[in-house]
KOLFI-646684 format. One record per residue: z, x, y of N, C-alpha, C in turn; residue number from 1; residue in three letters. Coordinates in steps of 0.02 Angstrom, whole numbers, plus 50000, padded with zeros to 5 digits. Layout:
npz | npx | npy | capz | capx | capy | cpz | cpx | cpy | k | r
Z | X | Y | Z | X | Y | Z | X | Y | NUM | ALA
...
// end
This chain:
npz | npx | npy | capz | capx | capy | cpz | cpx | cpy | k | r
50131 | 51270 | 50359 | 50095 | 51229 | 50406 | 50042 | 51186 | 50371 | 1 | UNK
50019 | 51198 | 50310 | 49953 | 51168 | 50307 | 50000 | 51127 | 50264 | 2 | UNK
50056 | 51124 | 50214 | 50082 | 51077 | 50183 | 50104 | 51033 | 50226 | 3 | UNK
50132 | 51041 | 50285 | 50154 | 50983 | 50325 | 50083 | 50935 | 50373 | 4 | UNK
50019 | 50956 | 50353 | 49977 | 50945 | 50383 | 49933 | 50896 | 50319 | 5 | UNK
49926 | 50921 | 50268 | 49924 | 50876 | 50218 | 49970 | 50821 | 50178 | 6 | UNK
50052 | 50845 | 50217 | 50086 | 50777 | 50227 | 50056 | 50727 | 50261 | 7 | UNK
50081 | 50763 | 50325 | 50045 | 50691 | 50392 | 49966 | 50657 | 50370 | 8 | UNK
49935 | 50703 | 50356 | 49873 | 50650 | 50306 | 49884 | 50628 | 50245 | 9 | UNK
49929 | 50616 | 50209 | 49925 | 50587 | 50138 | 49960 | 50511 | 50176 | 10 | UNK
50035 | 50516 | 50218 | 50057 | 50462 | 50275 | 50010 | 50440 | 50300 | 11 | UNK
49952 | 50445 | 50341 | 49910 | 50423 | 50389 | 49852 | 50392 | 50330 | 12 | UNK
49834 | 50399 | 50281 | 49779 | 50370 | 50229 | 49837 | 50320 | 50184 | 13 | UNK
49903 | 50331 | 50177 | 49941 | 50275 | 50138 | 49963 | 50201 | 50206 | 14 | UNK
49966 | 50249 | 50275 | 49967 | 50189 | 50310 | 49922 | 50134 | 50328 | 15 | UNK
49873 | 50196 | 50313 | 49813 | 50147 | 50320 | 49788 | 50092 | 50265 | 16 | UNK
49796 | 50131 | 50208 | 49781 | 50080 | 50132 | 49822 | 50012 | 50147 | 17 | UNK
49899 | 50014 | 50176 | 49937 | 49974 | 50201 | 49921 | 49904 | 50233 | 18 | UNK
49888 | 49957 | 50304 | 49840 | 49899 | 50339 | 49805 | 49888 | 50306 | 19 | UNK
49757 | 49891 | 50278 | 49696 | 49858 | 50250 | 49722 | 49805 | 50200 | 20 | UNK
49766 | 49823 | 50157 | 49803 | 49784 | 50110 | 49823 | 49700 | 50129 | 21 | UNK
49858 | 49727 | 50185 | 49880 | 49665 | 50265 | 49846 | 49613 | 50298 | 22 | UNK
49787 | 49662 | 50295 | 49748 | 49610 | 50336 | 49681 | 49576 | 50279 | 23 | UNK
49688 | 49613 | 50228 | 49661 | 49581 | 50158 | 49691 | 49503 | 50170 | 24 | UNK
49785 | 49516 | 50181 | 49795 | 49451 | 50155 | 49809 | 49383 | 50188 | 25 | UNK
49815 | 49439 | 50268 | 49787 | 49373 | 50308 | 49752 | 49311 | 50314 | 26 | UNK
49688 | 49343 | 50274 | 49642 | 49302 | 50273 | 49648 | 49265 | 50212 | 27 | UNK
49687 | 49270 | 50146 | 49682 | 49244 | 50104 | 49722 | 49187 | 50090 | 28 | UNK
49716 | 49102 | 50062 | 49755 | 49078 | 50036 | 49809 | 49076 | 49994 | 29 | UNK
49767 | 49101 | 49944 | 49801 | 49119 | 49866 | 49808 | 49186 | 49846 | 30 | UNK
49846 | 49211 | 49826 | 49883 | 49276 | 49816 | 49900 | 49297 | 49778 | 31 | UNK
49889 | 49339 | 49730 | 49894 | 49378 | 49663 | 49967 | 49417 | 49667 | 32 | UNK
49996 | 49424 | 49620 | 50062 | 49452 | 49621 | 50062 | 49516 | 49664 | 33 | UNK
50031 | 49556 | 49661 | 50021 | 49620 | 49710 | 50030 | 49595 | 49780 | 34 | UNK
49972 | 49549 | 49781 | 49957 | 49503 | 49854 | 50045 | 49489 | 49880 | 35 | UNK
50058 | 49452 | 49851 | 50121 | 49416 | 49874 | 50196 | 49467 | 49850 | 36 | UNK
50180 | 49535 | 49803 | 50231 | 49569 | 49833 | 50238 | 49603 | 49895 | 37 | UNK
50157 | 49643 | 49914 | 50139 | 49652 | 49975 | 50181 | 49620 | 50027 | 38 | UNK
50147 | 49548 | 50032 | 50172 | 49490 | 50080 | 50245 | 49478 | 50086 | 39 | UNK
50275 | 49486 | 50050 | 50361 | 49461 | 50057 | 50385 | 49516 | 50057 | 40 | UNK
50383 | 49571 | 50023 | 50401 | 49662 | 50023 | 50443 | 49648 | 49947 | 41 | UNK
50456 | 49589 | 49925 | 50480 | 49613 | 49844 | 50457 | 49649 | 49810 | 42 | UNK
50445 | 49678 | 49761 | 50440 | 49697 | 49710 | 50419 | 49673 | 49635 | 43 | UNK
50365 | 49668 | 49628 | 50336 | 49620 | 49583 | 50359 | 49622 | 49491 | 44 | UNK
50414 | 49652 | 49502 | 50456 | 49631 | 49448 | 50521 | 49571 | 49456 | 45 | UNK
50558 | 49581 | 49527 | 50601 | 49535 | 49554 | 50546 | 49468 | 49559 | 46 | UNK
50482 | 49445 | 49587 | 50457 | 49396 | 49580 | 50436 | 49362 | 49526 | 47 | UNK
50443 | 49401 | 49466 | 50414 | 49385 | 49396 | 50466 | 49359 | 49398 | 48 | UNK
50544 | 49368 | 49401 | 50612 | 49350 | 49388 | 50635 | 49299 | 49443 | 49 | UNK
50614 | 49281 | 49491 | 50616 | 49227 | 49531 | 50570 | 49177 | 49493 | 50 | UNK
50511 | 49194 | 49474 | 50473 | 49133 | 49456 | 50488 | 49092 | 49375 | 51 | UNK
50540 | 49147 | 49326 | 50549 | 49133 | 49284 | 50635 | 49068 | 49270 | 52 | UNK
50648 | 49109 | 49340 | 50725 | 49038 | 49346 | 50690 | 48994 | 49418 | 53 | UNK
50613 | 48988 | 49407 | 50599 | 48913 | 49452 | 50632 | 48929 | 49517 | 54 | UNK
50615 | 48997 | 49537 | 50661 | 48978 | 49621 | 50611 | 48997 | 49666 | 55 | UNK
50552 | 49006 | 49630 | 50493 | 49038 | 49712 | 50443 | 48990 | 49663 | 56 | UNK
50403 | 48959 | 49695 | 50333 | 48901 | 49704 | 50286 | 48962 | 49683 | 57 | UNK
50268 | 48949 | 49599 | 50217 | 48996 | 49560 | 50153 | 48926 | 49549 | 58 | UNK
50080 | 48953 | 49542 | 50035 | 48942 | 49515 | 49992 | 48987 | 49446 | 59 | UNK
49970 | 48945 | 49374 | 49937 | 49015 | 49355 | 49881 | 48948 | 49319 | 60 | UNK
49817 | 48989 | 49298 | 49782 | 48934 | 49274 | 49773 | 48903 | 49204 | 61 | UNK
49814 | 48955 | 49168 | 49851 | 48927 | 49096 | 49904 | 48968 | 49075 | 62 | UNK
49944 | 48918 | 49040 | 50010 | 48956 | 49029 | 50015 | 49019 | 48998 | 63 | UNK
50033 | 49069 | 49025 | 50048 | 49119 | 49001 | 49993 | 49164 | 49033 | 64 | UNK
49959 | 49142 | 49077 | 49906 | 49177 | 49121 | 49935 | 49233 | 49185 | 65 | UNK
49893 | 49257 | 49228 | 49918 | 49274 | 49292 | 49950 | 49236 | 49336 | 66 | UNK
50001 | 49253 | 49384 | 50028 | 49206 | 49405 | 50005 | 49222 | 49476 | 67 | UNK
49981 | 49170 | 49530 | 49954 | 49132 | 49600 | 50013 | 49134 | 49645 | 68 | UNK
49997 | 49120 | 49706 | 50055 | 49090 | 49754 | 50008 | 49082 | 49799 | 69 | UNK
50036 | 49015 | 49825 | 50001 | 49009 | 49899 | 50050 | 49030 | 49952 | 70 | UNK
49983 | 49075 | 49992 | 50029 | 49103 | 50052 | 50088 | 49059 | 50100 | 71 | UNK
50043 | 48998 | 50109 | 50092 | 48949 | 50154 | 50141 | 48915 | 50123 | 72 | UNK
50151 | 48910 | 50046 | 50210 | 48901 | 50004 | 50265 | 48978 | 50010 | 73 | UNK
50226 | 49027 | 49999 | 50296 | 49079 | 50018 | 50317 | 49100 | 50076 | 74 | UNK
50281 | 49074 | 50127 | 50308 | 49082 | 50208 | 50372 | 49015 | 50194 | 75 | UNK
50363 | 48952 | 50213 | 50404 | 48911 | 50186 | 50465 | 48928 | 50150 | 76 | UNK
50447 | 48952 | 50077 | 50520 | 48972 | 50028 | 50556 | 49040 | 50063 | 77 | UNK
50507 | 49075 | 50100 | 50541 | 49144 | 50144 | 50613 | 49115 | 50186 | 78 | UNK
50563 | 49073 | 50228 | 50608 | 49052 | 50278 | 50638 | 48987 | 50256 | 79 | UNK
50655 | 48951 | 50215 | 50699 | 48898 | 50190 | 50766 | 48897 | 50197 | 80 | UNK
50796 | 48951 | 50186 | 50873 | 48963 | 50199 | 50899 | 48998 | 50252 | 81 | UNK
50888 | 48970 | 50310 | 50904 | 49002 | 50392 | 50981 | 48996 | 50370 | 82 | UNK
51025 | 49056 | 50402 | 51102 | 49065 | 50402 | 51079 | 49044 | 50464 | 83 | UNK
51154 | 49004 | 50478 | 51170 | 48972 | 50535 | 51199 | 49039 | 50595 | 84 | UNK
51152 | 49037 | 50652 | 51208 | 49088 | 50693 | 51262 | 49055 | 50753 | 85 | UNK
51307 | 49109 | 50769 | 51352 | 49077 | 50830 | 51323 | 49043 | 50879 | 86 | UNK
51258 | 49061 | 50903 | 51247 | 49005 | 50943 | 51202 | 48944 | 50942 | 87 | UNK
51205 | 48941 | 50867 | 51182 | 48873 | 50833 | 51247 | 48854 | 50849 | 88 | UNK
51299 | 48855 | 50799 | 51351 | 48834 | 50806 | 51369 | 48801 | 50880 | 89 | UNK
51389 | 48838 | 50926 | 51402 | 48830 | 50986 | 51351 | 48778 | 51012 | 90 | UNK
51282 | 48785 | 51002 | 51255 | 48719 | 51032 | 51278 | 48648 | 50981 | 91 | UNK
51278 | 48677 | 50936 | 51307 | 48585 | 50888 | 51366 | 48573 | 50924 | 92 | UNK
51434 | 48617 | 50942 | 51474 | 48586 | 50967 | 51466 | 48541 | 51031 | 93 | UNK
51433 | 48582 | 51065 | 51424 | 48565 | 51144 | 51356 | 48506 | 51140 | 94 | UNK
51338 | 48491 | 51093 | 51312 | 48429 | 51089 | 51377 | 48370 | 51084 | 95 | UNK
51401 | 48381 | 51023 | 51429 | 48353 | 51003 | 51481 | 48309 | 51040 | 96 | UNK
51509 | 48379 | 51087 | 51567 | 48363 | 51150 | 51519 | 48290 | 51197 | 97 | UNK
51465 | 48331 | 51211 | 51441 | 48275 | 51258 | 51411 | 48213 | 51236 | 98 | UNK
51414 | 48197 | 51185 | 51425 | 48131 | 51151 | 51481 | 48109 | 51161 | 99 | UNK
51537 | 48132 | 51159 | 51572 | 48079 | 51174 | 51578 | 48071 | 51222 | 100 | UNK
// end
């Protein structure tokens, strides 16, 4: 009993570090690799490797420094590649129809 009780509190102080982490970055523009693995849920080795083949919007203040991101640049690159769903589809047709 007391191990499952010092579970549920080690969970309830990591959820919380969580929140606080969260709402740290709410408020913030610019975002430190932690920051912005936090923020996207990668893994701040996969973002070192996104930023090294140029595919996620990095800042650092000299080369070979820490590397930046602005929050409203990785909301943007998050959501950049919407898959099309069926009823996208379905409305392009039924536009389409009623054009002609």
């Amino acid at each position: 009993m007391v191990e499952l009780n010092e579970k549920f509190k080690k969970e309830e102080v990591d959820g919380l570090k969580e929140l606080f982490k969260l709402q740290a970055i709410s408020s913030k523009e610019i975002l430190t690799i932690d920051e912005a693995s936090t923020f996207t849920g990668y893994s701040k080795s996969y973002l070192y490797k996104l930023n090294c083949m140029g595919s996620v919007p990095t800042y650092s203040a000299s080369k070979g420094s820490k590397l930046f991101f602005k929050k409203k640049e990785l909301e943007e690159w998050l959501t950049s590649h919407k898959k099309i769903s069926s009823i996208d589809i379905e409305n392009e047709v039924n536009e389409y129809l009623l054009k002609k």
